[in-house]
C-alpha positions in Angstrom: 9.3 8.6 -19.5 6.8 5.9 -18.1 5.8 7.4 -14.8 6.0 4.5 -12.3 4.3 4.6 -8.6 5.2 1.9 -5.8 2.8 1.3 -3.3 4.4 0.0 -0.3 2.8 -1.4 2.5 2.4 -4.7 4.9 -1.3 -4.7 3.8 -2.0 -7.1 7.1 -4.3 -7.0 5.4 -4.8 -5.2 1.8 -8.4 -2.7 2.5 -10.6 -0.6 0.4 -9.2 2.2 1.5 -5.5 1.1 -0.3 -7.5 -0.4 -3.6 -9.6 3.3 -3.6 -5.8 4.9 -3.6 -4.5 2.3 -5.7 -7.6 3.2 -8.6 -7.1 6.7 -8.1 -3.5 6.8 -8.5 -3.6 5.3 -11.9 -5.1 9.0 -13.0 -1.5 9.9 -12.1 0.4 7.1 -12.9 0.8 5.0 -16.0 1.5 2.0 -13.8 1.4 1.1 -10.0 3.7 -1.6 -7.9 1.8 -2.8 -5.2 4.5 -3.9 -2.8 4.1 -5.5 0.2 7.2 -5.3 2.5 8.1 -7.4 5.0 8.1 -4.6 8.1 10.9 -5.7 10.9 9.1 -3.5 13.0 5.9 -6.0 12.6 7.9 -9.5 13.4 4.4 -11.5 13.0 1.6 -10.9 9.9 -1.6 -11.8 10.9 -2.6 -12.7 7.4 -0.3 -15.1 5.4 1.4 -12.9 3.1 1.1 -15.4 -0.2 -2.6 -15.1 0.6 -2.5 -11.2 0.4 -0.3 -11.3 -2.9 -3.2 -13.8 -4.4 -5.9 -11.7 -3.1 -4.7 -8.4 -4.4 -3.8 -9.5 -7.9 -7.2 -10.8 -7.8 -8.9 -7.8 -7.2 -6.8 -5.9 -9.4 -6.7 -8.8 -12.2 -8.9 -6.4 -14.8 -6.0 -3.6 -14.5 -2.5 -4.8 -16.4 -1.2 -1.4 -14.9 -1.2 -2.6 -11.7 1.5 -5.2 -10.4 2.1 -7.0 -7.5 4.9 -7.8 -5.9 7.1 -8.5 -2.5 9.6 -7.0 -0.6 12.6 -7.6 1.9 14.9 -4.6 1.7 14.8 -0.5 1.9 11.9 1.0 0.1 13.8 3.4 -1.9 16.4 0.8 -2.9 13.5 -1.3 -4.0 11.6 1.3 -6.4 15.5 2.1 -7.8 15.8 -1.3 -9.0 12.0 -1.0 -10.9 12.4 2.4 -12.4 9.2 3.9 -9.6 10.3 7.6 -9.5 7.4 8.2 -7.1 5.9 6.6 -4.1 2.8 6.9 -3.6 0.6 6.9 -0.6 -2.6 7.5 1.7 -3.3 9.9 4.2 -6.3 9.4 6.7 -5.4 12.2 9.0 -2.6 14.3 10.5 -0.9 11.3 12.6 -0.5 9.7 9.1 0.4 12.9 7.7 3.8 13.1 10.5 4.2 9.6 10.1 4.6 10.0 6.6 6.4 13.0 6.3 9.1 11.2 8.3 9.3 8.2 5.9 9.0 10.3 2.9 12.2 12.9 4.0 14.7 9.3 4.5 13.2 8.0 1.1 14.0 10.9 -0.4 17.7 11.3 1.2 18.3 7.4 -0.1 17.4 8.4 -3.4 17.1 11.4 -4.3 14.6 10.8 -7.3 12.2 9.5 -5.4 9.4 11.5 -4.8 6.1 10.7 -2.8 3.1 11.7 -3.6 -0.2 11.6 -1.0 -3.8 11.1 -1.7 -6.2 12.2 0.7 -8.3 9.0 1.8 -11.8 9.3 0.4 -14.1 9.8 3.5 -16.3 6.8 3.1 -12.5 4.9 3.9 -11.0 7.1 6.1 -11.4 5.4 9.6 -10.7 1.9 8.0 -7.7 0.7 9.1 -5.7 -2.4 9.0 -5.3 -2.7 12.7 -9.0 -2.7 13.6 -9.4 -5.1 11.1 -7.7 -7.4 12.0 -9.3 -7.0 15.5 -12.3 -7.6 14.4 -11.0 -10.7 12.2 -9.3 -12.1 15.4 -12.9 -12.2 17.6 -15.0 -13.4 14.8 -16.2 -10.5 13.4 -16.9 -10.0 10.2 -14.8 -8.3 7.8 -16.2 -8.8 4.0 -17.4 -4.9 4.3 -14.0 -3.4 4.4 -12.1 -5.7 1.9 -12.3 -5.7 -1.8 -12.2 -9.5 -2.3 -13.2 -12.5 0.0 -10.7 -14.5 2.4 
């Protein structure tokens, strides 16, 4: 059986520390869905989500493994309907790690062959986040050293 990973994520926006994950999980996975979601507990993106989508597939274009894709409904319900039996994600440090746990136990109980599997973040990554990116985007700042394609 093909072993299919989702991704999920808002990716507001998309780092090297997800594409590091995303490279290392195809040792485990004979193809990843990189799916952004649209997060109703994050009402406004700060980067244009059909910019994201170009900008990933861009930076994965050399990998046919890899897909990517969006996403309005329940994460488990969504790797059902593309055959992912695994979801896999990063962990920077122990508030991801309860943050994650949390998500990972309702995944599981809305489909119960769903399993998720965490990657440490490689330490040159591990204190890149979204957020502060996004921060820094907002006063000017530039951001080309924590992304893995231009905007």
């Amino acid at each position: 059986m093909k072993r299919v990973a989702l991704f999920p994520g808002t990716f507001d926006p998309f780092t090297k520390g997800h594409e590091d994950i995303v490279l290392r999980g195809l040792k485990l996975f004979d193809e990843i869905i990189i799916a952004i979601g649209y997060n109703s507990g994050k009402s406004i993106r700060y980067f244009d989500i059909d910019l994201m989508v170009d900008r990933i597939k861009s930076t994965f274009k050399d990998y046919p493994a890899i897909k990517v894709t969006t996403y309005a409904e329940l994460t488990a319900a969504f790797a059902r309907k593309h055959q992912a039996r695994y979801l896999l994600r990063g962990l920077r440090n122990t508030t991801d790690f309860e943050y994650e746990n949390s998500i990972s136990q309702i995944n599981r109980k809305l489909n119960d062959e769903l399993e998720s599997v965490f990657l440490i973040t490689s330490p040159q990554f591990a204190w890149i986040s979204s957020s502060i990116i996004r921060e820094v985007h907002r006063y000017g700042g530039d951001v080309s050293a924590f992304l893995p394609y231009q905007l």
